[in-house]
C-alpha positions as CSV (number, residue, x, y, z in Angstrom):
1,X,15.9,9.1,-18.8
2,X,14.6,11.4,-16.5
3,X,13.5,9.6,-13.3
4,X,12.3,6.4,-12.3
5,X,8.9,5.9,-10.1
6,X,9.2,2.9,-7.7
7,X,6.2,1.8,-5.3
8,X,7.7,0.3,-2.4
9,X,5.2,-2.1,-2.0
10,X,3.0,-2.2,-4.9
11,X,-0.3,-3.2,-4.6
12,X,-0.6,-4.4,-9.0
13,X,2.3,-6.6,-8.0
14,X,1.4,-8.6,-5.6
15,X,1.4,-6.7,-2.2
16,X,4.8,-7.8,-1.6
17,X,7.7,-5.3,-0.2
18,X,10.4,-4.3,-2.8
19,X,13.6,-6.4,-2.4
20,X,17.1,-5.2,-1.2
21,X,18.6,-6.5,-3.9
22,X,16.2,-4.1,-5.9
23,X,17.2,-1.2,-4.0
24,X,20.6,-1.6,-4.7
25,X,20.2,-1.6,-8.2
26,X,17.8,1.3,-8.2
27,X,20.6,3.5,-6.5
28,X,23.6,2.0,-8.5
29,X,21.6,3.0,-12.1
30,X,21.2,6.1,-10.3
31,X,24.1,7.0,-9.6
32,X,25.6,6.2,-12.5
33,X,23.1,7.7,-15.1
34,X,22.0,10.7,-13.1
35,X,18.1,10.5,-12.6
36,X,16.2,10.6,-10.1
37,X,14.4,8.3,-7.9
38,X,11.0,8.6,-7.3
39,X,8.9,7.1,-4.3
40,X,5.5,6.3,-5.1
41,X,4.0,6.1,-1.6
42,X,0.3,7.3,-2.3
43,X,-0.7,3.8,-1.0
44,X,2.7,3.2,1.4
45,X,3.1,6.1,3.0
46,X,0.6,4.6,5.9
47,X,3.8,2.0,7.0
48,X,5.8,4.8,8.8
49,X,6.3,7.7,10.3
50,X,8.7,8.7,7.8
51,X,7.0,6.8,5.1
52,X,7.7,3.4,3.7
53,X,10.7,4.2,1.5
54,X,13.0,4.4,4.9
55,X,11.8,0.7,5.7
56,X,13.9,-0.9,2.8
57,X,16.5,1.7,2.3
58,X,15.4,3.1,-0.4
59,X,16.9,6.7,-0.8
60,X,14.6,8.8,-2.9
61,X,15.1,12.5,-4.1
62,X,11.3,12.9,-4.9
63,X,8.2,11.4,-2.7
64,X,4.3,11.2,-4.1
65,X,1.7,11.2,-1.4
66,X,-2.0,10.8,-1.9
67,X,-5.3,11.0,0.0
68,X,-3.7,9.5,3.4
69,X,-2.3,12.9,4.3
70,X,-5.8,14.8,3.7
71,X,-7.9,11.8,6.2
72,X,-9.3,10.1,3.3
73,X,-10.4,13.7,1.7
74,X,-8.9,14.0,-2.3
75,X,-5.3,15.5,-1.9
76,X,-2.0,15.2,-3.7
77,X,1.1,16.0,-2.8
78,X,4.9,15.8,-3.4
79,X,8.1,15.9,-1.3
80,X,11.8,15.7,-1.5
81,X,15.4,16.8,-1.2
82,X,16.2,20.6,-1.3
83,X,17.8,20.0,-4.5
84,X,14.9,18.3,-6.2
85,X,12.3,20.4,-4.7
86,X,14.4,24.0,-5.7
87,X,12.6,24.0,-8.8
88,X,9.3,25.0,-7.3
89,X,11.0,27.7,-5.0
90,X,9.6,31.2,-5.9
91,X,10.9,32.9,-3.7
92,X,14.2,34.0,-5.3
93,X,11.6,34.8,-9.0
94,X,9.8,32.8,-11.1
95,X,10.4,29.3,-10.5
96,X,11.5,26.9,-12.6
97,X,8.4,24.4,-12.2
98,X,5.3,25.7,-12.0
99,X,3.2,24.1,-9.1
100,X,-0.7,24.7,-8.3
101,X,-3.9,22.7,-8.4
102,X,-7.4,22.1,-7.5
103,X,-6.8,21.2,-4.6
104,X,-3.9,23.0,-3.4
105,X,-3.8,24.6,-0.1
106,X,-7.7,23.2,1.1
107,X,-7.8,24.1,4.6
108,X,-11.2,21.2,4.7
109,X,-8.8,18.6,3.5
110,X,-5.9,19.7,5.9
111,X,-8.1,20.2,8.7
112,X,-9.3,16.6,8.0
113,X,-5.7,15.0,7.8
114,X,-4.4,16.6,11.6
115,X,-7.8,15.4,12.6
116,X,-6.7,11.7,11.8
117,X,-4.0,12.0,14.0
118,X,-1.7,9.1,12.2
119,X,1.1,9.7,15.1
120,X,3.6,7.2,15.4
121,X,1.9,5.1,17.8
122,X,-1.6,4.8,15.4
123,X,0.8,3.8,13.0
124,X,2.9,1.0,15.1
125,X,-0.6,-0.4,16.1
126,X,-2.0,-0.3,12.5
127,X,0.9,-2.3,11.7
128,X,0.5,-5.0,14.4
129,X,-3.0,-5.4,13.9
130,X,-2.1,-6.0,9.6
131,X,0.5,-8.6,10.7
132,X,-2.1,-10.3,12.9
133,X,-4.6,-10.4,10.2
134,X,-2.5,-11.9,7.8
135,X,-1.1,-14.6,10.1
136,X,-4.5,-15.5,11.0
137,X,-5.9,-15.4,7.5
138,X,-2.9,-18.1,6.3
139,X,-3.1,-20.5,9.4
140,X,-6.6,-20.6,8.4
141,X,-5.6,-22.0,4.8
142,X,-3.7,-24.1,5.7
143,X,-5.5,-25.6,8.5
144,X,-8.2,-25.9,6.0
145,X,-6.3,-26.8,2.9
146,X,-7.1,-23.7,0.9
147,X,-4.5,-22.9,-1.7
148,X,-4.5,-19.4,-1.1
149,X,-2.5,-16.9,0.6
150,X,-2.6,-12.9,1.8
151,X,0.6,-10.7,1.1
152,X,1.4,-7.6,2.0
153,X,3.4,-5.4,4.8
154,X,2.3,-3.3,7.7
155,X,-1.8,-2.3,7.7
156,X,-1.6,-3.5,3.8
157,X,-2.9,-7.0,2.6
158,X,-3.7,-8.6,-0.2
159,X,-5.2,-12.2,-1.2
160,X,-3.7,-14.3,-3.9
161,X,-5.3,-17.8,-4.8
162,X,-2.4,-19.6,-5.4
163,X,0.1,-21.0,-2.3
164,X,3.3,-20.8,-4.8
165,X,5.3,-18.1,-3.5
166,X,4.6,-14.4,-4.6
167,X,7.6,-12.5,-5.5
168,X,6.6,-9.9,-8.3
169,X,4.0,-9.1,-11.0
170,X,4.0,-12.8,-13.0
171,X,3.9,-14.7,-9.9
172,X,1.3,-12.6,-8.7
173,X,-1.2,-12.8,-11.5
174,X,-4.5,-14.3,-10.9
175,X,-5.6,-16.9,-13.2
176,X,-8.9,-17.5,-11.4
177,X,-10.8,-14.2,-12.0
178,X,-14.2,-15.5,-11.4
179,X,-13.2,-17.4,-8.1
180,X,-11.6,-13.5,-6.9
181,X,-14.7,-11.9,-8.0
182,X,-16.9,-14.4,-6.1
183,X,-14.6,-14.3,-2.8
184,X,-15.2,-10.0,-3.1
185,X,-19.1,-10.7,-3.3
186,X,-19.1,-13.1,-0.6
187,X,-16.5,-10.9,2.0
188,X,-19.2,-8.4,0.7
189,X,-22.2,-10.3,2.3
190,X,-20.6,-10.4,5.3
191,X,-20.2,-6.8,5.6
192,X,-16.7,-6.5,4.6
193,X,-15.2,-3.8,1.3
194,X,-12.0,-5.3,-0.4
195,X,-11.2,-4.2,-3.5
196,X,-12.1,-5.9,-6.7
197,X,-8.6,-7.7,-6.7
198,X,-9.2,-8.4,-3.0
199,X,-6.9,-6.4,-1.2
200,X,-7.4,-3.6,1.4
201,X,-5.6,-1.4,4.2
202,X,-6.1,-1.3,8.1
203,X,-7.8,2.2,8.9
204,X,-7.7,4.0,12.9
205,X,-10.7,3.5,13.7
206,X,-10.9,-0.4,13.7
207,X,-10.3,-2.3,16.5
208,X,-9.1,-6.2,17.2
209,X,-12.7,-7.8,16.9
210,X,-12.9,-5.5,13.0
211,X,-9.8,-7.6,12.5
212,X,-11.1,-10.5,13.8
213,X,-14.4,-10.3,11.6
214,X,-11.7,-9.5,8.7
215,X,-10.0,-12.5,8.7
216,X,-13.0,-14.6,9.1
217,X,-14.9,-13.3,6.6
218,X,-12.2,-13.4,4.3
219,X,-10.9,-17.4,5.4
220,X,-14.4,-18.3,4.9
221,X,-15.5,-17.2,1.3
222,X,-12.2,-18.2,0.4
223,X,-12.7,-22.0,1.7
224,X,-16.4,-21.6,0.5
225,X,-15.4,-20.4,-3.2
226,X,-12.7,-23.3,-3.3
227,X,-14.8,-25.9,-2.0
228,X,-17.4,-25.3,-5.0
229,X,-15.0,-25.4,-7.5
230,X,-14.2,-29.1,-6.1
């Protein structure tokens, strides 16, 4: 076993924020097999400064980044320790790893990332405004008896039509398909893009009434979608 790829908070499990006790056994199989840890943070990257994989401890030698580093623009890139990057170091020859690609070194998709400016204080506010939209989003269930609930961490979210707890893949699969595809065409008519599986991220440029139209438009198709299914 060469490596293993862990998303910190991965969307096609439910949104939710890898566990501690996770972590440890990442780093203990680690450790004691020798391969390396790989954090997936083309979606998570957005929760820090640093990145997401600080945020639960998670030590990894390798790092993935997508898109959010190029402002939206198509842009791929990796990261890691000395030791695991030394590979693509030409400098002392020919490298060990080659490493090039369509994209590499785009001064359009560069100039676009700096021009996003995701400093540390876009990000802190990013992540307040996600954790008001998802409080908001499940008083409103609850208040209105929907059994249904938004996950996620930071600017991430994601809706789940259930209200059993969501702790990983199986508890996180959606048995109501039609019902999620509805909720994304009505969101949709009220001028708000989730994805098909109804989740989403918290951009820059939105302010507290985009977050305030968010939630209702999303606490409303879901209580309208529910209510015709009796």
């Amino acid at each position: 076993m060469a490596a293993l790829i862990i998303d910190p908070v991965p969307s096609r499990a439910g949104m939710v924020p890898v566990s501690k006790k996770m972590v440890e056994v990442v780093h203990a199989a680690s450790e004691k097999h020798g391969f390396l840890i790989i954090s997936d943070e083309v979606i998570s990257f957005r929760l820090s400064f640093a990145g997401a994989h600080p945020l639960f401890g998670l030590r990894p030698d390798l790092i993935t980044l997508g898109k959010i580093i190029g402002g939206g623009l198509p842009i791929g890139a990796v990261a890691g320790s000395a030791r695991a990057m030394s590979v693509f170091d030409h400098t002392q020859g020919k490298p060990g790893v080659a490493l090039g690609g369509t994209f590499s070194a785009n001064r359009l998709v560069m100039a676009a990332g700096l021009a996003t400016a995701l400093v540390e204080g876009a990000i802190a506010r990013l992540n307040r405004l996600g954790s008001d939209l998802r409080s908001a989003i499940n008083l409103a269930f609850v208040e209105k008896r929907v059994p249904a609930q938004v996950t996620g961490s930071g600017s991430l979210f994601r809706l789940h039509l259930t209200s059993k707890p969501i702790s990983d893949y199986r508890s996180s699969r959606c048995n109501a398909r039609d019902a999620l595809r509805s909720i994304h065409a009505a969101a949709l008519e009220q001028g708000v893009l989730l994805t098909p599986n109804c989740s989403g991220a918290i951009s820059t440029p939105m302010e507290q009434a985009h977050i305030d139209h968010l939630g209702a438009a999303v606490t409303r198709a879901g209580a309208e979608i529910f209510a015709a299914r009796g």
